[in-house]
RODO-2510 file (C-alpha; in nm, 4 decimals, decimal comma):
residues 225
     n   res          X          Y          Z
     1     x   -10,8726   -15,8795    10,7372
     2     x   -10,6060   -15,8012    10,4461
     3     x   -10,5709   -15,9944    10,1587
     4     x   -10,3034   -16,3056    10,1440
     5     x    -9,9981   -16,2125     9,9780
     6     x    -9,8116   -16,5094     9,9861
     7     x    -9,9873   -16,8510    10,0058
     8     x    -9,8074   -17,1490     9,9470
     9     x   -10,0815   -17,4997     9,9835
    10     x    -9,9592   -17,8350    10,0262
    11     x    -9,6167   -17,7319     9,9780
    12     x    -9,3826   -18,0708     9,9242
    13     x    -9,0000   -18,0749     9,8463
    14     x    -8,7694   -18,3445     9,7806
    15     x    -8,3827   -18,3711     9,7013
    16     x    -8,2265   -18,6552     9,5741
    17     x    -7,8791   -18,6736     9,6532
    18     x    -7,6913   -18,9934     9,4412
    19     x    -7,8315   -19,2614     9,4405
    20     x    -7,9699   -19,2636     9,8122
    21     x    -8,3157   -19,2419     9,8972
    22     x    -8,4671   -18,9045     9,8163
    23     x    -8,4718   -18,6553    10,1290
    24     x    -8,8384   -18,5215    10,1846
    25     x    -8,7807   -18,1719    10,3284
    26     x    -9,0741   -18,0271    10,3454
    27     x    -9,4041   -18,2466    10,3147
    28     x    -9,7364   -18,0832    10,2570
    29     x    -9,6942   -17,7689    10,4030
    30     x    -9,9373   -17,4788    10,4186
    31     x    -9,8879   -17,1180    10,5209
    32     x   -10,0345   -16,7441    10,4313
    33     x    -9,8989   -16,4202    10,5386
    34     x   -10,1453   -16,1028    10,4695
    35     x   -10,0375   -15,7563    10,3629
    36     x    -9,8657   -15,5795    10,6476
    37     x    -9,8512   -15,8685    10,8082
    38     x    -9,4763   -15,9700    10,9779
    39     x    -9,4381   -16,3395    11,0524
    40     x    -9,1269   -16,5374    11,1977
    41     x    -9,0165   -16,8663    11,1270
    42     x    -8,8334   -17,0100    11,3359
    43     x    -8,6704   -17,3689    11,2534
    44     x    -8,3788   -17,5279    11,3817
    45     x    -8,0713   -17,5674    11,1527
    46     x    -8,1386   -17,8487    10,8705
    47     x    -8,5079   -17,7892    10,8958
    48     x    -8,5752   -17,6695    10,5394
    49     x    -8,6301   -17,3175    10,5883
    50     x    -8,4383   -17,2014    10,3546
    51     x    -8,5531   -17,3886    10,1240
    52     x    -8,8764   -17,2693    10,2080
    53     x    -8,8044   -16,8905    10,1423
    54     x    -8,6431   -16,9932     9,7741
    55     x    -9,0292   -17,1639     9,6871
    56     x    -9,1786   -16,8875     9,8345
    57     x    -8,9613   -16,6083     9,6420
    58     x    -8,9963   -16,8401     9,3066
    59     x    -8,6200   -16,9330     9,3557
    60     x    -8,6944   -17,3260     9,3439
    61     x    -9,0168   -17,5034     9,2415
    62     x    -9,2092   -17,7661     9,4648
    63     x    -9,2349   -18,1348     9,3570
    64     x    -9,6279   -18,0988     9,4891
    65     x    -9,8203   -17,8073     9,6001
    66     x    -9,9415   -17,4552     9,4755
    67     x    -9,7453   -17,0994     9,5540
    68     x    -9,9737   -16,7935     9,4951
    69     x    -9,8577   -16,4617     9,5161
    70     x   -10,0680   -16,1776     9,5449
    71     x   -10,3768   -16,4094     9,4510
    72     x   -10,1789   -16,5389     9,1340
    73     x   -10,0792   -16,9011     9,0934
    74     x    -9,7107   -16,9153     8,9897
    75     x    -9,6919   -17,2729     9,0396
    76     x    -9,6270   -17,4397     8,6645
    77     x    -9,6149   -17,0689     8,5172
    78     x    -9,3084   -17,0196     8,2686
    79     x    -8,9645   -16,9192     8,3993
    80     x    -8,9984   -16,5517     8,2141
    81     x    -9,3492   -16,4897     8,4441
    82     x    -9,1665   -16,5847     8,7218
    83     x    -8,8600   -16,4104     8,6791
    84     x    -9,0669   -16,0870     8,6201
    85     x    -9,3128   -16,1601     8,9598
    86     x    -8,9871   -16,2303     9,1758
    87     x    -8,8341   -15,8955     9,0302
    88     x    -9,1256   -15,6890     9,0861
    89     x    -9,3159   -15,8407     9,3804
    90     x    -9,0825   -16,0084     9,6342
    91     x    -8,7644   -15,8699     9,7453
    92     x    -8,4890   -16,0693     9,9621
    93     x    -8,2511   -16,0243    10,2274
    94     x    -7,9650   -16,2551    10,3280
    95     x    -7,7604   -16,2926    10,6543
    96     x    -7,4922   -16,1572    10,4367
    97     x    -7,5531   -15,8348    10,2215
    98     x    -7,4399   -15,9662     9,9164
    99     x    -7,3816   -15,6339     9,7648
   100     x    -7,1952   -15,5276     9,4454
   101     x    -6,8616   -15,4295     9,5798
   102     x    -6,7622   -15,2179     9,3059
   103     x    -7,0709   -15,0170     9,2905
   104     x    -7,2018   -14,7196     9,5916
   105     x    -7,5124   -14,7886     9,8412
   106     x    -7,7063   -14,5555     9,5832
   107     x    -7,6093   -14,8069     9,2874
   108     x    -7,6577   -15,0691     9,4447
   109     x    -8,0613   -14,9750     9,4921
   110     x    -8,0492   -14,8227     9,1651
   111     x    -7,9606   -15,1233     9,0018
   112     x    -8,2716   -15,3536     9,0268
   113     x    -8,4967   -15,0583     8,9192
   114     x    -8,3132   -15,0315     8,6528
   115     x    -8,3397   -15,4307     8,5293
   116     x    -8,7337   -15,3480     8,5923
   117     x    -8,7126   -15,0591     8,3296
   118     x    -8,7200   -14,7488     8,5623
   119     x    -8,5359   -14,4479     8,4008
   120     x    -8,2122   -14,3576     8,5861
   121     x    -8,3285   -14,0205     8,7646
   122     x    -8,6129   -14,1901     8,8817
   123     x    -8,4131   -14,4396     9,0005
   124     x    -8,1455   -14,2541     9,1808
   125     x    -8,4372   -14,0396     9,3294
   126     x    -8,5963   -14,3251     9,4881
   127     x    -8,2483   -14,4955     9,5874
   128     x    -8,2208   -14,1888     9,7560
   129     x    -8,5275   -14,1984     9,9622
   130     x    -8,5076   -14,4880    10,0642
   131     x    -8,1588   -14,4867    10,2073
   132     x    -8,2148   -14,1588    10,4083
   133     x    -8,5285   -14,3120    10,5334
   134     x    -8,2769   -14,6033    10,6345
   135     x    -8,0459   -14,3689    10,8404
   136     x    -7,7474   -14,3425    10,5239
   137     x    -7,8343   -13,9819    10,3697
   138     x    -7,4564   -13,9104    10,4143
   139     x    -7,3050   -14,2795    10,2942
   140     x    -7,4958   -14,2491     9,9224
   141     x    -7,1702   -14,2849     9,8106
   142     x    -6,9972   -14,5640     9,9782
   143     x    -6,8932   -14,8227     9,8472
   144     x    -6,9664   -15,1513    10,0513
   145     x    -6,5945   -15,2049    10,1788
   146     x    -6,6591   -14,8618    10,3489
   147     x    -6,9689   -14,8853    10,5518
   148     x    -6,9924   -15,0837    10,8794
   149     x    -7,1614   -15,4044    10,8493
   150     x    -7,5188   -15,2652    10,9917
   151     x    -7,4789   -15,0340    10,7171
   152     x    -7,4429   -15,3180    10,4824
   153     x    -7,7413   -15,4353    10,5555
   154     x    -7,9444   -15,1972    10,5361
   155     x    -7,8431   -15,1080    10,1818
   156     x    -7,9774   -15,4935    10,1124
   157     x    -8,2900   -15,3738    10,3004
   158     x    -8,2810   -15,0825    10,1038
   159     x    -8,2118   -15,2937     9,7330
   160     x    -8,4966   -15,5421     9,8897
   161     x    -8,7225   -15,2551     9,8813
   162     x    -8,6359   -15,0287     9,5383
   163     x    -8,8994   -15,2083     9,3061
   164     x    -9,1778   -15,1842     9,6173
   165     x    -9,2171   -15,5505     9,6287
   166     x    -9,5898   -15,6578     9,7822
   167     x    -9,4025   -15,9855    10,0353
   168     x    -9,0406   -15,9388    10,1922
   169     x    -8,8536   -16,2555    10,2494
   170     x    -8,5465   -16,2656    10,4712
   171     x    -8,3593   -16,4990    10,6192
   172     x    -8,1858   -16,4706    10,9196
   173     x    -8,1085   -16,0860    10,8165
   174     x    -7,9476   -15,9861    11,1211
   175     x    -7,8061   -16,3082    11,2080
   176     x    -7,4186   -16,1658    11,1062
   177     x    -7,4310   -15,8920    11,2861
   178     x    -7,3732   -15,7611    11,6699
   179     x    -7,7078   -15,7650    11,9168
   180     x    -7,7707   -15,3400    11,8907
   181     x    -7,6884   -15,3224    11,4936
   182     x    -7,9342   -15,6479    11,4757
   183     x    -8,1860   -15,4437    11,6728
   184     x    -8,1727   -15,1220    11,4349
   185     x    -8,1838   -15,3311    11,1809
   186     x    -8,5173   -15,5390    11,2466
   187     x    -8,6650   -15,2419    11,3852
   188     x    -8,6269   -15,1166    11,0128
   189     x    -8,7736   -15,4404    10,9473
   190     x    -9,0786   -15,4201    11,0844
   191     x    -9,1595   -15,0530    11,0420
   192     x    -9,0895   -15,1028    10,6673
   193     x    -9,3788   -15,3434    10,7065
   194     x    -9,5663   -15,1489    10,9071
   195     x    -9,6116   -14,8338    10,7418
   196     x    -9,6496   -14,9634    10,4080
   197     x    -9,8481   -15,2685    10,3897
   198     x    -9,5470   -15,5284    10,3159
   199     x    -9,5901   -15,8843    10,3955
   200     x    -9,2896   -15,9713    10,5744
   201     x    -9,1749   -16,4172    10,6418
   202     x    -8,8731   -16,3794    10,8570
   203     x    -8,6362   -16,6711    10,9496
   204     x    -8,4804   -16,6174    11,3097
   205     x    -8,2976   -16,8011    11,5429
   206     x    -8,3758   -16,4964    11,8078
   207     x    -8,6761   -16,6123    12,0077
   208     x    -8,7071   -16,1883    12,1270
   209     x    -8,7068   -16,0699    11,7837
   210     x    -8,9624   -16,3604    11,6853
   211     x    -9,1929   -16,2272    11,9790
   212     x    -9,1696   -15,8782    11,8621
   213     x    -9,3579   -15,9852    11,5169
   214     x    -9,7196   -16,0181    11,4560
   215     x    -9,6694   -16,3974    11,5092
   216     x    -9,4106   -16,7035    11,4859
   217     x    -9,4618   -17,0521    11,2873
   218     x    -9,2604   -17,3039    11,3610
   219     x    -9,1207   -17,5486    11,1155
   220     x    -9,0309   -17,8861    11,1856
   221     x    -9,0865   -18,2070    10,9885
   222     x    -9,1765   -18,0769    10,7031
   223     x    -9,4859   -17,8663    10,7856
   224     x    -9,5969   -17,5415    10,9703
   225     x    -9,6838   -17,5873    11,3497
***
């Protein structure tokens, strides 16, 4: 069996809105996903999942509980060791893109190897590899407002990918987008995590796409099911 690279253990979040009672979102929940490993989560709206994916990707910090990444405990660690795990070992994609308009496909995947200290032709050389492996050899040099919006996303797939993160965390990634784009796109998905090792936690409303992954957790009250 692979090695856990994302374990979060007794995972608790509250939000405290006013002066209301605080609003327990998620309450001592547990879950691992193993290299190569592609799991769904599947939630209804409200449940917390998102803010599930921002304590898993270091984005938010739990009131209780312990988030290890790659066998490292990033709970409590300082914001620079985080900052630097998140940049180098997790990579995200969003329902929407949320790409650089005023920079190409190619700079837009050059762009975090760059903030992680990779020299520019090595850069560009692996922004290109990885969009030709994503089907956009011949849209390098679009900028977003000019590709369709399966396109789009695959650049973010693409970005998600340029510092060869060890978990991918996405959430609802195809959920903008028509049902064959969706399908190329979480084919790319899980071949991405197939053929290299990548954990993969993706949120999904779409109970076929769900079934297509190595397995589906369920979140509701708080905790994994």
């Amino acid at each position: 069996m692979s090695e856990p690279a994302l374990e979060l253990k007794g995972i608790t979040r509250r939000f405290q809105v006013g002066s209301a009672p605080p609003i327990l979102v998620l309450q001592g929940l547990d879950l691992t996903v193993r290299a190569g490993e592609t799991v769904a989560l599947v939630a209804p709206s409200g449940a917390g999942k998102s803010t599930l994916l921002h304590i898993a990707g270091l984005l938010d910090q739990p009131d209780e509980g312990e988030v290890v990444i790659g066998g490292r405990v990033m709970t409590g660690q300082p914001d620079a060791v985080r900052t630097a795990v998140r940049r180098d070992e997790v990579g995200f994609v969003y329902q929407f893109h949320h790409l650089l308009p005023e920079f190409s496909a190619c700079e837009n995947v050059v762009l975090p190897q760059l903030a992680n200290g990779v020299a520019a032709g090595l850069a560009r050389a692996r922004a290109t590899e990885l969009l030709s492996w994503l089907g956009l050899a011949d849209r390098l040099d679009h900028r977003p407002a000019e590709l369709s919006g399966g396109q789009q996303q695959r650049v973010a797939v693409g970005r998600a990918l340029a510092n060869a993160p060890r978990l991918l965390l996405a959430d609802e990634p195809t959920g903008n987008l028509d049902e064959a784009t969706a399908e190329q796109v979480f084919a790319l998905l899980l071949g991405v995590a197939r053929q290299t090792g990548l954990a993969a936690l993706i949120a999904t409303h779409n109970p076929a796409l769900a079934a297509r992954m190595d397995r589906t957790v369920h979140l509701s009250g708080g905790r994994i099911a």
